[in-house]
VMD Tcl script that builds the backbone (N, CA, C; Angstrom):
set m [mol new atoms 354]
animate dup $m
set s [atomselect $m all]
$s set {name element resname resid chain x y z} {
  {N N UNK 1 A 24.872 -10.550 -2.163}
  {CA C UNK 1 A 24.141 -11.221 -1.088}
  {C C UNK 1 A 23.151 -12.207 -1.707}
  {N N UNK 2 A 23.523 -13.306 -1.040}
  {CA C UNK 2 A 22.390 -14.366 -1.421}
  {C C UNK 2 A 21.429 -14.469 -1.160}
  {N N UNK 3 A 20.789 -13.524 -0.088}
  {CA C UNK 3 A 19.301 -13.409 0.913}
  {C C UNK 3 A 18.946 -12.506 0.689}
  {N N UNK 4 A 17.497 -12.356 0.975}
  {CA C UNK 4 A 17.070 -10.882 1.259}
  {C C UNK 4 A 17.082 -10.227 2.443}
  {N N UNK 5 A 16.619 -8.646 2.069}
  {CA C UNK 5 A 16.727 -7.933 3.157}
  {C C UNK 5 A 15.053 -6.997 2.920}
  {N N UNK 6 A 14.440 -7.410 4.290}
  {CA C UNK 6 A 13.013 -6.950 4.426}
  {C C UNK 6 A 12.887 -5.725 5.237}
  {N N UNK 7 A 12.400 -4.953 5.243}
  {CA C UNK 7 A 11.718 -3.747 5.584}
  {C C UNK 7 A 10.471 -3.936 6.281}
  {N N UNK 8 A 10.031 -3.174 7.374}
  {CA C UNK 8 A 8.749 -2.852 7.801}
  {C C UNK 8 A 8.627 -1.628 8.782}
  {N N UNK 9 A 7.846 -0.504 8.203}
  {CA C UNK 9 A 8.373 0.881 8.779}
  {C C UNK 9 A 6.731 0.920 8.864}
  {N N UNK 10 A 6.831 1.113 10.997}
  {CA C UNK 10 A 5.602 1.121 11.614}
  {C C UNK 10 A 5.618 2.530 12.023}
  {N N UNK 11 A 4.524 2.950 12.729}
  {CA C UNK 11 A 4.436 4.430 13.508}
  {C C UNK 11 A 3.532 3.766 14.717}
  {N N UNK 12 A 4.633 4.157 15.770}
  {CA C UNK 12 A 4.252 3.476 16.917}
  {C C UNK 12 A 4.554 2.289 17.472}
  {N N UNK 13 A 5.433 2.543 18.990}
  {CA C UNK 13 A 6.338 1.382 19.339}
  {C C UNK 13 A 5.473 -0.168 19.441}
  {N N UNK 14 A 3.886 0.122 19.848}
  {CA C UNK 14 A 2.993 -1.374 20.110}
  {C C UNK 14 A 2.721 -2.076 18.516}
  {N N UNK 15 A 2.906 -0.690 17.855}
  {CA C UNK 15 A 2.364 -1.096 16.288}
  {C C UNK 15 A 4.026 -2.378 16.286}
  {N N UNK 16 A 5.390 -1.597 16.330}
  {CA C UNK 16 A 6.476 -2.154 15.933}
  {C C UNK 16 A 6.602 -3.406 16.956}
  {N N UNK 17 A 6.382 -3.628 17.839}
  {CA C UNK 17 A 6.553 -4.778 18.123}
  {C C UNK 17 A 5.331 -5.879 17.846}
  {N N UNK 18 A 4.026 -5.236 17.524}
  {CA C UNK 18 A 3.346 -6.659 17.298}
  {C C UNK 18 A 4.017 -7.132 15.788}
  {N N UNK 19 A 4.116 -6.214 14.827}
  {CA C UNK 19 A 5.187 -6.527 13.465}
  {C C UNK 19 A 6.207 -7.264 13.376}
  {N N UNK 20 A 6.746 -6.911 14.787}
  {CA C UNK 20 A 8.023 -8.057 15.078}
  {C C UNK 20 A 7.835 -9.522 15.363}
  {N N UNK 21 A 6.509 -9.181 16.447}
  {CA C UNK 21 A 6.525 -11.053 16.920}
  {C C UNK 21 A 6.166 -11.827 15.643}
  {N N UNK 22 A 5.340 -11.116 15.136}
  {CA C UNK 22 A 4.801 -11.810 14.017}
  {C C UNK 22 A 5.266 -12.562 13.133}
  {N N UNK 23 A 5.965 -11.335 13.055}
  {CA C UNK 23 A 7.774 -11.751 11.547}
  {C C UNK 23 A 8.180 -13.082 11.970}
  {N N UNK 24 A 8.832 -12.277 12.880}
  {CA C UNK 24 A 9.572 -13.635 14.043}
  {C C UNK 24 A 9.134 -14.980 14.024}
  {N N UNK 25 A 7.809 -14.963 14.508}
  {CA C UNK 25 A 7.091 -16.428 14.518}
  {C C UNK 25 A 6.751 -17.044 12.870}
  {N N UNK 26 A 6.809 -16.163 11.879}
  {CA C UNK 26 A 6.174 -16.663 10.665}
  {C C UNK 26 A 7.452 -17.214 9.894}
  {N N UNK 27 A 8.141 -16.827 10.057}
  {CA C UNK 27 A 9.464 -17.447 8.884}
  {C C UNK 27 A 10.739 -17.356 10.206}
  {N N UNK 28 A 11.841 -18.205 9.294}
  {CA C UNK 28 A 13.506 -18.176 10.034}
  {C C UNK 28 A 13.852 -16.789 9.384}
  {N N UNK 29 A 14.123 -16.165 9.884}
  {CA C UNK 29 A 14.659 -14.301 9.771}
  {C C UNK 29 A 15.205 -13.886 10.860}
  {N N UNK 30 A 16.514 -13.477 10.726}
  {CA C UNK 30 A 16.956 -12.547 11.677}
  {C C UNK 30 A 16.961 -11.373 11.422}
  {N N UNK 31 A 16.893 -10.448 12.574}
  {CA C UNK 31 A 16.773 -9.210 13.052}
  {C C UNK 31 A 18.049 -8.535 12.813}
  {N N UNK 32 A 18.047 -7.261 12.203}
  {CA C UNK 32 A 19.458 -7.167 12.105}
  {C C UNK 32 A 19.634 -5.555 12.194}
  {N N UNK 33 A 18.580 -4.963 12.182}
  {CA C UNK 33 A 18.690 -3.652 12.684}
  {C C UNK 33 A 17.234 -3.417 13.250}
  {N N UNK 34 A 17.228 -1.704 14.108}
  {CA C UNK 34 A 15.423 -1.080 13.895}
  {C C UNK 34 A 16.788 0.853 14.073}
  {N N UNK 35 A 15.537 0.846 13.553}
  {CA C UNK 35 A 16.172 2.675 13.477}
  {C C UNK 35 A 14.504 3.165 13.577}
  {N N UNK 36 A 14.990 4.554 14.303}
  {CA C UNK 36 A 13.924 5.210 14.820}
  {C C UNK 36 A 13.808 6.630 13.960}
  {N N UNK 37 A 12.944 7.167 13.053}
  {CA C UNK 37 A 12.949 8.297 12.620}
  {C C UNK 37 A 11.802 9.228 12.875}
  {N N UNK 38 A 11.824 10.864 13.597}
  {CA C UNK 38 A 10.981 11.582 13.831}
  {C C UNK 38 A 10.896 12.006 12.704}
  {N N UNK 39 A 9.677 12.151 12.339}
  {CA C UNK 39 A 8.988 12.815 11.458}
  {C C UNK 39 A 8.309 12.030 10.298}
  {N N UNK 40 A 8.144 10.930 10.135}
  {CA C UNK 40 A 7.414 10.182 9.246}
  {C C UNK 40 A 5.997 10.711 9.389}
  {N N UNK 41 A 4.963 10.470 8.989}
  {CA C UNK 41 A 3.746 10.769 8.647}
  {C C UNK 41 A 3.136 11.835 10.125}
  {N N UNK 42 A 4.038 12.785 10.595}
  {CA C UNK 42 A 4.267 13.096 11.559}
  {C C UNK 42 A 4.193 12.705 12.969}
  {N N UNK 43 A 5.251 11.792 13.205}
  {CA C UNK 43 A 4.848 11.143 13.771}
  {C C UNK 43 A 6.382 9.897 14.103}
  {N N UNK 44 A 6.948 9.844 15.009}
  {CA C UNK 44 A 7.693 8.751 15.305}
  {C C UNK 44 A 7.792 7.336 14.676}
  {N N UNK 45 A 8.504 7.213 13.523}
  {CA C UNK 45 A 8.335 5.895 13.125}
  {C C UNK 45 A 9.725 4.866 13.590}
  {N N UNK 46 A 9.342 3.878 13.488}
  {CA C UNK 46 A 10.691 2.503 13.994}
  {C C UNK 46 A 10.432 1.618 12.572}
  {N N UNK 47 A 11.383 1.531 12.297}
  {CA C UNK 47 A 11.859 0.591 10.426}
  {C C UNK 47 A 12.517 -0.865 11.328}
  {N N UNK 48 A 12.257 -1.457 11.002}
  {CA C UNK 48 A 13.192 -2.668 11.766}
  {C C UNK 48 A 13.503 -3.820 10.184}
  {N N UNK 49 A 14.184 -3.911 10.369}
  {CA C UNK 49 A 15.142 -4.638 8.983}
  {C C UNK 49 A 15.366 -6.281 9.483}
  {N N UNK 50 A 14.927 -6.917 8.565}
  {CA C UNK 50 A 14.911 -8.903 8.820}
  {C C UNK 50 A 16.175 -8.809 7.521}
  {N N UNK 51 A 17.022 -10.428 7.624}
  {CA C UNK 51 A 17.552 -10.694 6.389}
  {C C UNK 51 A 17.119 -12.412 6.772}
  {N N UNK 52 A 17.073 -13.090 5.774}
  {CA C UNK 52 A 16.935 -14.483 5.710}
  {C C UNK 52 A 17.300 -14.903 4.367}
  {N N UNK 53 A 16.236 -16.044 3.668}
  {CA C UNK 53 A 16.636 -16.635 2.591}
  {C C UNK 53 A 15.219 -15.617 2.118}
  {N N UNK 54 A 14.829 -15.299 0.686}
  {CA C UNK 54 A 14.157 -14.716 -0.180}
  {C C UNK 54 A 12.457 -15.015 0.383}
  {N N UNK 55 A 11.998 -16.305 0.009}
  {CA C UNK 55 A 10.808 -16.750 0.373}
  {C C UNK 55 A 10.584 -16.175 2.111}
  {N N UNK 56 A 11.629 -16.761 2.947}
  {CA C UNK 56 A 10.905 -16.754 4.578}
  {C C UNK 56 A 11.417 -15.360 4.829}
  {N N UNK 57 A 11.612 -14.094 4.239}
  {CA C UNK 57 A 11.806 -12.621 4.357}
  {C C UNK 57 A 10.123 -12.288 4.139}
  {N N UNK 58 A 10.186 -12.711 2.706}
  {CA C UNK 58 A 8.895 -12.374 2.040}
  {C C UNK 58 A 7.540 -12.643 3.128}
  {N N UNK 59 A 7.314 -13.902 3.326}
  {CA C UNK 59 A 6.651 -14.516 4.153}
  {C C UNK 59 A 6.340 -13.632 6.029}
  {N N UNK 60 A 7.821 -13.409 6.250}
  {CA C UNK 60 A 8.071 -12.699 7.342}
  {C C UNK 60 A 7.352 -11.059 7.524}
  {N N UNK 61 A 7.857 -10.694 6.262}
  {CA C UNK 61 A 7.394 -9.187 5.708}
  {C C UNK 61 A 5.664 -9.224 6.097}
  {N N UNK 62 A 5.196 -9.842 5.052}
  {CA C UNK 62 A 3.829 -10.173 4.969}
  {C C UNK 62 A 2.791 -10.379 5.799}
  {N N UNK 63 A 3.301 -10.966 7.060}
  {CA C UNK 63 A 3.100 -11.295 8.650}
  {C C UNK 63 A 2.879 -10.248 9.431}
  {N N UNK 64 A 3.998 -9.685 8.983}
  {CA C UNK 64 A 4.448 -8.616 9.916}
  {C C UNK 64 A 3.393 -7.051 10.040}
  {N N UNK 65 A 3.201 -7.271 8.613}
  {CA C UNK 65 A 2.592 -5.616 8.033}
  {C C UNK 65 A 1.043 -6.199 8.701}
  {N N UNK 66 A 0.832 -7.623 8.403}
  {CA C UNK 66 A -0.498 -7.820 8.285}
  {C C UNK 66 A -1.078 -7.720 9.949}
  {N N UNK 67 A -0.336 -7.942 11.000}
  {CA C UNK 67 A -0.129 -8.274 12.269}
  {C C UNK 67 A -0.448 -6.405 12.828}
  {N N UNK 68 A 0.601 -5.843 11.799}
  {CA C UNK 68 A 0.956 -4.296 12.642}
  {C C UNK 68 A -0.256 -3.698 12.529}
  {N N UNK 69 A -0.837 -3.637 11.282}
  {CA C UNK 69 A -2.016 -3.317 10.579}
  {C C UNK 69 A -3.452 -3.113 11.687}
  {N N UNK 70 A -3.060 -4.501 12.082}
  {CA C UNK 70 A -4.379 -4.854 12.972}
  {C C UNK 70 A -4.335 -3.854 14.542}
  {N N UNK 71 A -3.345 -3.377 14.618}
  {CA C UNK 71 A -2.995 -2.860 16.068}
  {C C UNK 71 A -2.519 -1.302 15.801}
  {N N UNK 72 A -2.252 -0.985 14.871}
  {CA C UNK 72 A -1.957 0.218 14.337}
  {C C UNK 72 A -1.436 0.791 12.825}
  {N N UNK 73 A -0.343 1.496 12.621}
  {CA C UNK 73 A -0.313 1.907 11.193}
  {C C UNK 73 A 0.943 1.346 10.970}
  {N N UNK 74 A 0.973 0.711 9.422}
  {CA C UNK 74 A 2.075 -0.038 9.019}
  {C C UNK 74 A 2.574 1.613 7.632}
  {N N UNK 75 A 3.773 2.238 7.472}
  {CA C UNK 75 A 4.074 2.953 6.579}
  {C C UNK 75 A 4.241 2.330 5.104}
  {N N UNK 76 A 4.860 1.073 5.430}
  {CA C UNK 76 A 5.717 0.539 4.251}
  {C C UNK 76 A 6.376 -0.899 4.810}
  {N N UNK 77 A 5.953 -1.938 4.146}
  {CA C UNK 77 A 6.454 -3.195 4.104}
  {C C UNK 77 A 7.410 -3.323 2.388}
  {N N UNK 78 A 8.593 -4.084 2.722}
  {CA C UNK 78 A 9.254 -3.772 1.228}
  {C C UNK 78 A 10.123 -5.250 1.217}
  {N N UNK 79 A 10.328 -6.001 0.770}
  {CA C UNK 79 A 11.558 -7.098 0.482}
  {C C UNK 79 A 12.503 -6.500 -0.493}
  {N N UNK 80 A 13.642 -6.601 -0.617}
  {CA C UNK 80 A 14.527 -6.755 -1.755}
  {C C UNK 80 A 15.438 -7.948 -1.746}
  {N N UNK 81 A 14.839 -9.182 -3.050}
  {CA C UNK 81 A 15.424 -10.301 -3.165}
  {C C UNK 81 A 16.754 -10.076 -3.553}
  {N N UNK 82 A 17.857 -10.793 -2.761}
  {CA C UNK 82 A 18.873 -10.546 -3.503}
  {C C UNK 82 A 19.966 -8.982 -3.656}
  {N N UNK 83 A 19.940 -8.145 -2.744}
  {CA C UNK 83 A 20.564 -7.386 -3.301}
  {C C UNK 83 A 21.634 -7.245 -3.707}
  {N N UNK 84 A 21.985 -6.245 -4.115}
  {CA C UNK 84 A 23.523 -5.866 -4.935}
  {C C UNK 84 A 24.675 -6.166 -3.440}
  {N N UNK 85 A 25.561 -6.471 -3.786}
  {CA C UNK 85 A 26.497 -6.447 -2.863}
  {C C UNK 85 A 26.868 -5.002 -2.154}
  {N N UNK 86 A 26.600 -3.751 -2.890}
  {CA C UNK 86 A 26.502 -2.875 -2.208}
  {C C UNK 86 A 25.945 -2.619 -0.876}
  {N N UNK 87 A 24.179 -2.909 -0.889}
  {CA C UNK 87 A 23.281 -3.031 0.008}
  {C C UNK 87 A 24.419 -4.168 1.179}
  {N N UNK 88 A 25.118 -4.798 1.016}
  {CA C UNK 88 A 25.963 -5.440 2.298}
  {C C UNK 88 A 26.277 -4.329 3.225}
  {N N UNK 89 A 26.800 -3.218 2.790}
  {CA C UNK 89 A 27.308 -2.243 3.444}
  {C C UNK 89 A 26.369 -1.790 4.433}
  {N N UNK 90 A 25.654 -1.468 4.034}
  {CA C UNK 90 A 23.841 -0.890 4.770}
  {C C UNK 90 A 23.591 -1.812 5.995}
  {N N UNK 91 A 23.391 -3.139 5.168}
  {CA C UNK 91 A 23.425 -4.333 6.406}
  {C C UNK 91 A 24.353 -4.249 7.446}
  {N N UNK 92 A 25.694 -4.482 6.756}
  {CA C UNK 92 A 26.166 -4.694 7.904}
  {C C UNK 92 A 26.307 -3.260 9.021}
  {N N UNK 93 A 25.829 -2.086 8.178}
  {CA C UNK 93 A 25.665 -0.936 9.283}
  {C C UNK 93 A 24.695 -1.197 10.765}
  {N N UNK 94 A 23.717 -1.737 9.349}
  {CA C UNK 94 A 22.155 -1.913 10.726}
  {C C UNK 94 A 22.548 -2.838 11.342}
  {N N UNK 95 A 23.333 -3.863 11.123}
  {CA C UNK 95 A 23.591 -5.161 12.553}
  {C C UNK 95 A 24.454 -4.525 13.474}
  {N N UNK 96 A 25.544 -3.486 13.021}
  {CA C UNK 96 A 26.546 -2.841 13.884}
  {C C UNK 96 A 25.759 -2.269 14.917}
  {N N UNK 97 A 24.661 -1.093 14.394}
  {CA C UNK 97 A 24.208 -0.214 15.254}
  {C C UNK 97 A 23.407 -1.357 16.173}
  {N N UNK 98 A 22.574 -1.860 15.715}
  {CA C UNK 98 A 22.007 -3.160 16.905}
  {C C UNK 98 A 22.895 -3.768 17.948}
  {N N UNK 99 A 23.958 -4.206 17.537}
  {CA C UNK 99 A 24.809 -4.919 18.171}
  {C C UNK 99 A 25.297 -3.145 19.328}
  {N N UNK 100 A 25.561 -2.683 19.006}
  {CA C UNK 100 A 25.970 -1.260 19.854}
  {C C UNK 100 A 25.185 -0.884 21.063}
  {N N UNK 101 A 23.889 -1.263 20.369}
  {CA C UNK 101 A 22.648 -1.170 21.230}
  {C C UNK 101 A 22.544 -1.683 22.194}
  {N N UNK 102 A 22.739 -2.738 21.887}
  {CA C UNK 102 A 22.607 -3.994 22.768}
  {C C UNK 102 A 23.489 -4.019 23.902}
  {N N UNK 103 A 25.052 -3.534 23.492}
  {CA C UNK 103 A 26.054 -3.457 24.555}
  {C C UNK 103 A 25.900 -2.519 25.524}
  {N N UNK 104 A 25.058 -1.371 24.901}
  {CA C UNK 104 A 25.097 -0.126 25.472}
  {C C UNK 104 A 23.798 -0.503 26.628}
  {N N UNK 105 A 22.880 -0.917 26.529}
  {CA C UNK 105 A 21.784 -1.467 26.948}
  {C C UNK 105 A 22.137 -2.273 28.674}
  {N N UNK 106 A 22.892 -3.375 27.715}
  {CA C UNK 106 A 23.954 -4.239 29.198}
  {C C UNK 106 A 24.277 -3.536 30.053}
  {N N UNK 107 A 25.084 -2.604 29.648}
  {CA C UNK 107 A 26.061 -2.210 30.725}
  {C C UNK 107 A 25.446 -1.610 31.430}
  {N N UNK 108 A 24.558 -0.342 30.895}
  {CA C UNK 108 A 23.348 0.334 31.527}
  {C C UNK 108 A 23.063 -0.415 32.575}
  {N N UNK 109 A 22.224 -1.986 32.462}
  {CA C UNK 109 A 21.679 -2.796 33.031}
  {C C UNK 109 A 22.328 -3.679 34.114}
  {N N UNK 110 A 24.179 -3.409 33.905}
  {CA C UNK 110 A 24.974 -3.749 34.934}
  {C C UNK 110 A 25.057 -2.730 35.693}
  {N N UNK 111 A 25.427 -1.641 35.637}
  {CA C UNK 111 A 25.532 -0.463 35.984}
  {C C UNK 111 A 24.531 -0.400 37.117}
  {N N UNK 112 A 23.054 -0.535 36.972}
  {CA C UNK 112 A 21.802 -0.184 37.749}
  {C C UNK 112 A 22.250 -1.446 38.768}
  {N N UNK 113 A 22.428 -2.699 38.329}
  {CA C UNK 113 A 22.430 -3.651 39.037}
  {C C UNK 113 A 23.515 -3.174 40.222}
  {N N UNK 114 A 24.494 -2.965 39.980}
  {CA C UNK 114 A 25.872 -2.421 40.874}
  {C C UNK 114 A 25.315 -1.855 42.246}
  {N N UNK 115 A 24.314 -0.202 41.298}
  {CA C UNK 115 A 24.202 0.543 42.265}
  {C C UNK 115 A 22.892 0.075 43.358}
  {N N UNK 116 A 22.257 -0.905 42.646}
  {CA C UNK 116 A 21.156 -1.533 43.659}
  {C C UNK 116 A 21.689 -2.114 44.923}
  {N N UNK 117 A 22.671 -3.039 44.333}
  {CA C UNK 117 A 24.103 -3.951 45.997}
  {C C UNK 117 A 23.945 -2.831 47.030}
  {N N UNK 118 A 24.650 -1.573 46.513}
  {CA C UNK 118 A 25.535 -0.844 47.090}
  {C C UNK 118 A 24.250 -0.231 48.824}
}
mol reanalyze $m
mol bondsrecalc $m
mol representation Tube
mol addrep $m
């Protein structure tokens, strides 16, 4: 992989999304996973994973932690420039499960819509 892949593992959904806008607005990065794990510092954490070019990850990362920080607890901000082609695998897991999400989300959201007509 020619890009990196950034890390930012918040505790707490207001913490994880101010981390996000932040990212978002500070560098070109896409979003390519978030995974939710119970039990981090006891306590519900959300990891949400950027990939871009090296610098606007970094940049993104940096934003992000500094943003979450201010609103709640950041666990771990991390870049890895460049990884091994292995780490592709990982990636392309976390865009799968997102993308899954997302469908699963829709339909939900068609679904409600249906039964509202009716």
């Amino acid at each position: 992989m020619d890009k990196a892949l950034g890390l930012i593992e918040t505790v707490g959904f207001a913490t994880t999304v101010t981390a996000l806008d932040a990212a978002s607005k500070a560098a070109d990065v896409n979003l390519i996973g978030v995974e939710k794990v119970i039990g981090v510092d006891k306590a519900v954490s959300v990891t949400i994973q950027f990939a871009g070019e090296v610098a606007a990850v970094q940049a993104a990362v940096d934003a992000g932690v500094e943003a979450g920080n201010r609103v709640g607890k950041i666990v771990s901000g991390h870049v890895i420039p460049r990884p091994h082609d292995e780490v592709d695998k990982l990636i392309e897991q976390f865009s799968k499960n997102l993308n899954e999400k997302k469908q699963k989300e829709e339909q939900k959201a068609n679904g409600t819509k249906e039964k509202n007509k009716k």
